[in-house]
C-alpha positions, 0 to 999 in steps of 0.5 A: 562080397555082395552081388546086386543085379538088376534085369529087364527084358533087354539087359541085365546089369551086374555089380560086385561090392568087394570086402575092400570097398571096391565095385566091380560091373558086367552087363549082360542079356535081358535075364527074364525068367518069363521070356527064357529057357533054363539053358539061356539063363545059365549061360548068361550066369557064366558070362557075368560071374567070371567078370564078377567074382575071378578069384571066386571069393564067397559071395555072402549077399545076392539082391535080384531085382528083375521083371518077371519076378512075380512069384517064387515059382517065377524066380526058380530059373534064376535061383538054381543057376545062381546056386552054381556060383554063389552056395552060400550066398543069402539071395533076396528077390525083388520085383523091377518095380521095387528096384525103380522104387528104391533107386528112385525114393529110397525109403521116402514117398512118390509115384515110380514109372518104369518105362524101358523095354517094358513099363511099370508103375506103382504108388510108393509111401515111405519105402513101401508099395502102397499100390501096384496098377499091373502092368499086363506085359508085352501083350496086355499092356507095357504102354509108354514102353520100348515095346509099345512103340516098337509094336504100335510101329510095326502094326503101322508098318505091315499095313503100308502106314508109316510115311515112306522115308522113314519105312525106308530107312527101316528096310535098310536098317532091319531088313525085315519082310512081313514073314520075317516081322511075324516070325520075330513076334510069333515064333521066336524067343524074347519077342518083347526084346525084338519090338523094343529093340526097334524103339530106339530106330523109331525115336531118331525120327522123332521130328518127323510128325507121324513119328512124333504123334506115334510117341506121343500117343504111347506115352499118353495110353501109360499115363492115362492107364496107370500113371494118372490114375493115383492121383485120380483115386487119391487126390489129397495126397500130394505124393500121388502127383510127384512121379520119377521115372526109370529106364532109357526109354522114359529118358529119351522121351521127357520132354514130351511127357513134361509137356503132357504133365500139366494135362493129367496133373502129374510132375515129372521129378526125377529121371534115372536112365538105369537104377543099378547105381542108386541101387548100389548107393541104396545097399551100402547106406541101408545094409551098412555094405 
């Protein structure tokens, strides 16, 4: 049996490729080894295994890919709870950017934008990562993200500058206060996973302006800041101006990043809401699984 999963700050998508060609799926929790406690990543670990592995068969393969993973030192949570469940399993980490990159290329060429709950980017050639921009997180960066908006949103929200409909409707759906707001982001676990979690509130009121302005400047900031900026520094190569995107976010807004290519010389390709399954496809045609 092989397991692959793929995680982002929201949620964890599992699959299970049994001996007998079957595929077996859980989803999960955000499993981020940079926004959780050793005690959270166990727990999400006995929630998908079960689904995964019932008869608990031997688990030859893990692939990992999550955000986060930046190092081995980062990937040690995640190692040690898999341990539990799959002994004598060969465990492959990969970053979330190398999960976006193969679901969106393979082994062929392009710019990969992940644009979820966070967001990524990279220059991909012939299977390999030519050049990373970094990202800088939910603090330093994440722009054309769940949690770029959801934070662009709640800064205009404390301030009384969201038009009066739509901060209505907030109150209503997220009964939140200006306490409660800073407490989410200061003070508990999975901050990231809050503000990204008040994106998708946002983008049902995309007809509304300010809303629609709002959107549309968190996309130009990636764009701009990253996106942009391969073909910018390479301009010959053709490849730097083909971009796919990843994640539901990036999804929900391509009609206004197409609208915007033209400007930054950019073609939007590909759309690929989750990388799990061209993951899945990636491993059984490179892997021979």
């Amino acid at each position: 049996m092989t397991i692959i999963v793929e995680s982002g700050a929201t949620k964890t998508s599992w699959r299970a490729l049994c001996d007998d060609g079957s595929v077996r799926a859980a989803q999960t929790a955000g499993l981020s080894p940079t926004c959780l406690d050793d005690d959270h990543i166990r727990g999400i670990m006995r929630e998908a295994m079960p689904v995964l592995n019932p008869e608990g068969r031997t688990v030859s393969r893990v692939y990992f890919y999550g955000a986060g993973l930046v190092s081995p030192e980062a990937a040690a949570p995640v190692q040690s709870a898999l341990e539990m469940w799959c002994p004598f399993a060969q465990v492959e980490f990969h970053s979330d950017i190398v999960a976006a990159a193969r679901a969106l290329w393979g082994d062929g060429s392009g710019v990969v934008a992940i644009m979820g709950t966070g967001s990524n980017s990279c220059l991909y050639k012939d299977g390999r990562m030519a050049r990373n921009i970094r990202p800088g997180g939910y603090v330093l960066g994440d722009e054309g993200s769940g949690v770029a908006l959801g934070r662009a949103f709640l800064a205009d929200y404390i301030k009384g500058l969201v038009p009066d409909e739509v901060a209505a409707e907030f109150d209503k759906e997220f009964g939140l206060d200006y306490a409660g707001i800073v407490r989410k982001v200061y003070k508990e676990q999975a901050a990231s996973a809050f503000m990204g979690s008040v994106a998708p509130f946002v983008m049902k009121y995309i007809d509304n302006q300010y809303i629609y302005d709002l959107v549309k400047d968190c996309l130009e900031a990636f764009l701009k800041r990253s996106l942009a900026r391969y073909r910018q520094d390479d301009p010959g190569n053709a490849d730097a101006r083909k971009v796919g995107v990843v994640g539901s976010f990036g999804c929900a807004c391509e009609a206004i990043l197409r609208s915007l290519e033209k400007d930054y010389g950019l073609e939007f390709v590909k759309f690929v809401k989750s990388p799990i399954d061209e993951l899945v496809t990636y491993h059984s045609k490179a892997y021979g699984i």
